[in-house]
N, C-alpha and C positions, 0 to 999 in steps of 0.2 A: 744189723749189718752196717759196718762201717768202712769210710776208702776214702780215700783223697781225690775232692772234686773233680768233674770232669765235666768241661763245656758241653751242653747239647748239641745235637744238631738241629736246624730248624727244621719246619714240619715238611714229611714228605710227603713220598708213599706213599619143606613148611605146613608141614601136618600140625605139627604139635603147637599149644596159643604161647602166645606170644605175652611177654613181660608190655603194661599198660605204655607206651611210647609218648616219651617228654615231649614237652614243647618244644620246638626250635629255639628259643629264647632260652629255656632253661639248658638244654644240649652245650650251648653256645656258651653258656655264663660255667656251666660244672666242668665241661674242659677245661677253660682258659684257666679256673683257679687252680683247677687239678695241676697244668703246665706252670703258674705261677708257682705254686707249692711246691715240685716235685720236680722242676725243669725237665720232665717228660717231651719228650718227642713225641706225636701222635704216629708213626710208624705207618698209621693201619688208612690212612685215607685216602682220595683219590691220587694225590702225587706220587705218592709212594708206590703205588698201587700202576701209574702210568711210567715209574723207572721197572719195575720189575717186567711187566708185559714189557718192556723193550729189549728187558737182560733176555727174558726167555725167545724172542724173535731171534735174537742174535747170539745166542747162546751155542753154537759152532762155532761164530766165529770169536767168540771169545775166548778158543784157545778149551775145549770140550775133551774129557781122554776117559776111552771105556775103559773100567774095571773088572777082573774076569773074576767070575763067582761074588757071591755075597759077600760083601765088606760093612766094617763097623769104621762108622767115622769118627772118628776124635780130632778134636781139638778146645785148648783149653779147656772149658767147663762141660762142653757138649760132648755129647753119645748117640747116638742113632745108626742101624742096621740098613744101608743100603742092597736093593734086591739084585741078583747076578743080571748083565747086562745093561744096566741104565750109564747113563753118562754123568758126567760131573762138570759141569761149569762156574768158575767162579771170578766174580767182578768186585773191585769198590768201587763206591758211590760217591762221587767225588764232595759232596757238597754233606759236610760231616762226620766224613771219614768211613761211612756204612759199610758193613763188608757183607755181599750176599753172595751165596752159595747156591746152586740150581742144578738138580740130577731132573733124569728124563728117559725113559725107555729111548734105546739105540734107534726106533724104527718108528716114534711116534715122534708128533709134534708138540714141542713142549709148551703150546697155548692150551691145548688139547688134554695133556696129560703129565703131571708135574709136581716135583717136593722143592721149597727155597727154605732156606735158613738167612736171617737176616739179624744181624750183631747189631745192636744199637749202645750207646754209652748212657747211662744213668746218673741223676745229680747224687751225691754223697747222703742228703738227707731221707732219699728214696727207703722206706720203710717196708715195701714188700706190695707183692700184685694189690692187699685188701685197697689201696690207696686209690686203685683204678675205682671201686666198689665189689658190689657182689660181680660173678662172673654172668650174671645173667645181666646185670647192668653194661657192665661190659660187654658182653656180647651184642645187646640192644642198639649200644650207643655206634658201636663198630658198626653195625648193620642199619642204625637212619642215616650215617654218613654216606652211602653209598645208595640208598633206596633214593633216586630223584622223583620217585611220584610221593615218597614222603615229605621232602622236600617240598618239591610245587604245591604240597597242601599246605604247609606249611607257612609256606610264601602268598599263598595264593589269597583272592580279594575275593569277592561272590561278583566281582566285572570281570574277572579272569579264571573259569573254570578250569578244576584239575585237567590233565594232560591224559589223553587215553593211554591207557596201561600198554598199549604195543608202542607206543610213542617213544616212552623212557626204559631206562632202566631201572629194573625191581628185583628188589634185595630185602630176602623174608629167612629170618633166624629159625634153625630149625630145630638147635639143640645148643646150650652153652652151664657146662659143670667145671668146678673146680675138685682136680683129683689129682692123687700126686705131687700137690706143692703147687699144681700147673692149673691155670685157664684152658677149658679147651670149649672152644666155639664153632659149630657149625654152621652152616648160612647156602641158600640157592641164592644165585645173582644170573638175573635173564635181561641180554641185553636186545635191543630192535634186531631183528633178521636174523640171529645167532639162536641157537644151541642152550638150553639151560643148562648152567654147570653148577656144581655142588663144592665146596668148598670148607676144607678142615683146619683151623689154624690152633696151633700148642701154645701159648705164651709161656714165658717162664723167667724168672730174674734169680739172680746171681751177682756174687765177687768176687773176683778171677784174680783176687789178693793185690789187686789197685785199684781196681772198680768197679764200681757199679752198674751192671750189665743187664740188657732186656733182651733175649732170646725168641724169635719168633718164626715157628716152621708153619709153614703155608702148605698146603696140601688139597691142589684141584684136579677136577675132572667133568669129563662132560656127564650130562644125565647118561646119555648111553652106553659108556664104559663097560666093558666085559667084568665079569663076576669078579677073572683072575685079575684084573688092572684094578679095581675096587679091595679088593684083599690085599694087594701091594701096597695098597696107600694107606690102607690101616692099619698094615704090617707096622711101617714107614712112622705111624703117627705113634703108635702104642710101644718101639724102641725107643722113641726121643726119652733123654733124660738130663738132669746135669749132674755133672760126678761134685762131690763133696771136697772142697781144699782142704 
C-alpha cells in the first residue's frame, strides 16, 4: 500500500483467558517504536476516548438528523448498515483533523447506547494492521491502556498496595480476532458507581487513493442492553466494511 505522506495526528482518544499481559515498561517501549516506525496515532487511549464521551454527551447538539428506515452509510472507503431510527451525529476533532461519526437510537442515551467511526490519517510507510501485532496483542495492549488496576500494579511498590477493584476502573478483554482483513476486539470496561458496559471495536486500514487511513468503529453498550439493542450492535459491527478503490 502506497500514498503520499500525511502528518499524524498526536495521540488522542471476560470469561474467556486472556493473552499473558506485558510489562508496563515493555507496553510503553512497543508503542512508542510502533509510533516511531509507523507514525501511528494511538486513536484507542484515554484522550481519545475522553473527546468521544464528549462528542456522544453533546451529540444533539452537534447538529444530530434522524434517518427514516435502514440506511447504508458510505463514504469514501467505508460501508456499514445503519438500523431504521437511530440518529447520526458527526464532529471533527480539531487537533489533527479527526473526523468522527456517532449514530444512536432516537430515544436512548448515547453514553448508554452507541456506534462511532473515527477516520484517522496514516504515515505512507504504514504496511498494514500486522504492524499493530497479532490482534490479540492488540487487543491486550488497547485493554492494559485503559485497566488502571493494571496499571497501579504496575506502578505500584509493596509501600503502596494495589487499589481496590471498586476504586478504579477495570478493563478485561474478552474476545480479540482478526477476520476480514479487520481487527475486531471485544473488551468490558467497569468504571466506580457505573454500569459495566461491553464494548466492540472493528479496526481496519486503507488508501482512499492519497492516503493512508485507520478506520475505527466503536461499538458500546451497557451489560444490560435488551437482546434487540445487542443484535443492532452486531448488526452494526458485522456490515462495517471498506470497499476496494
Amino acid at each position: 500500500m502506497q500514498a503520499k505522506a500525511q502528518p499524524c495526528a498526536s495521540r488522542q482518544a471476560c470469561s474467556v483467558p486472556c493473552a499473558p499481559r506485558r510489562s508496563l515498561t515493555t507496553l510503553r517501549a512497543h508503542g512508542s517504536a510502533a509510533r516511531e516506525r509507523h507514525q501511528v496515532p494511538t486513536s484507542h487511549d484515554s484522550a481519545r476516548r475522553q473527546v468521544l464521551l464528549s462528542l456522544l454527551s453533546a451529540a444533539v447538539a452537534l447538529g444530530a438528523t434522524q434517518r427514516a428506515g435502514a440506511e447504508v452509510y458510505e463514504e469514501g472507503l467505508v460501508s456499514l448498515t445503519i438500523p431504521e431510527g437511530w440518529i447520526q451525529s458527526t464532529a471533527q476533532i480539531s487537533s489533527g483533523g479527526r473526523r468522527t461519526v456517532v449514530w444512536f437510537p432516537k430515544d436512548a442515551d448515547p453514553n448508554d447506547l452507541s456506534v462511532s467511526l473515527v477516520t484517522t490519517g496514516l504515515s505512507a510507510d504504514f504496511t498494514g494492521l500486522g504492524s499493530f501485532g497479532s490482534a490479540t496483542d492488540f487487543g491486550q495492549g488497547l485493554v492494559n491502556q485503559m485497566d488502571q488496576a493494571y496499571l497501579a500494579r504496575a506502578r505500584g511498590t509493596l509501600s503502596r498496595p494495589a487499589p481496590k477493584i471498586d476504586q478504579v476502573q477495570v478493563c478485561k478483554l474478552i474476545d480479540a480476532k482478526q477476520t476480514r482483513g479487520m481487527y475486531t476486539v471485544e473488551y468490558s470496561i467497569k468504571k466506580p458507581q457505573e454500569e459495566l458496559k461491553v464494548v466492540t471495536e472493528a479496526i481496519a486500514a486503507g488508501n482512499d487513493g492519497v492516503y493512508n487511513r485507520l478506520f475505527t468503529l466503536t461499538a458500546q453498550r451497557r451489560e444490560s442492553a435488551s437482546t434487540a439493542a445487542q443484535e443492532e450492535l452486531a448488526g452494526i459491527v458485522s456490515s462495517f466494511k471498506l470497499k476496494s478503490k
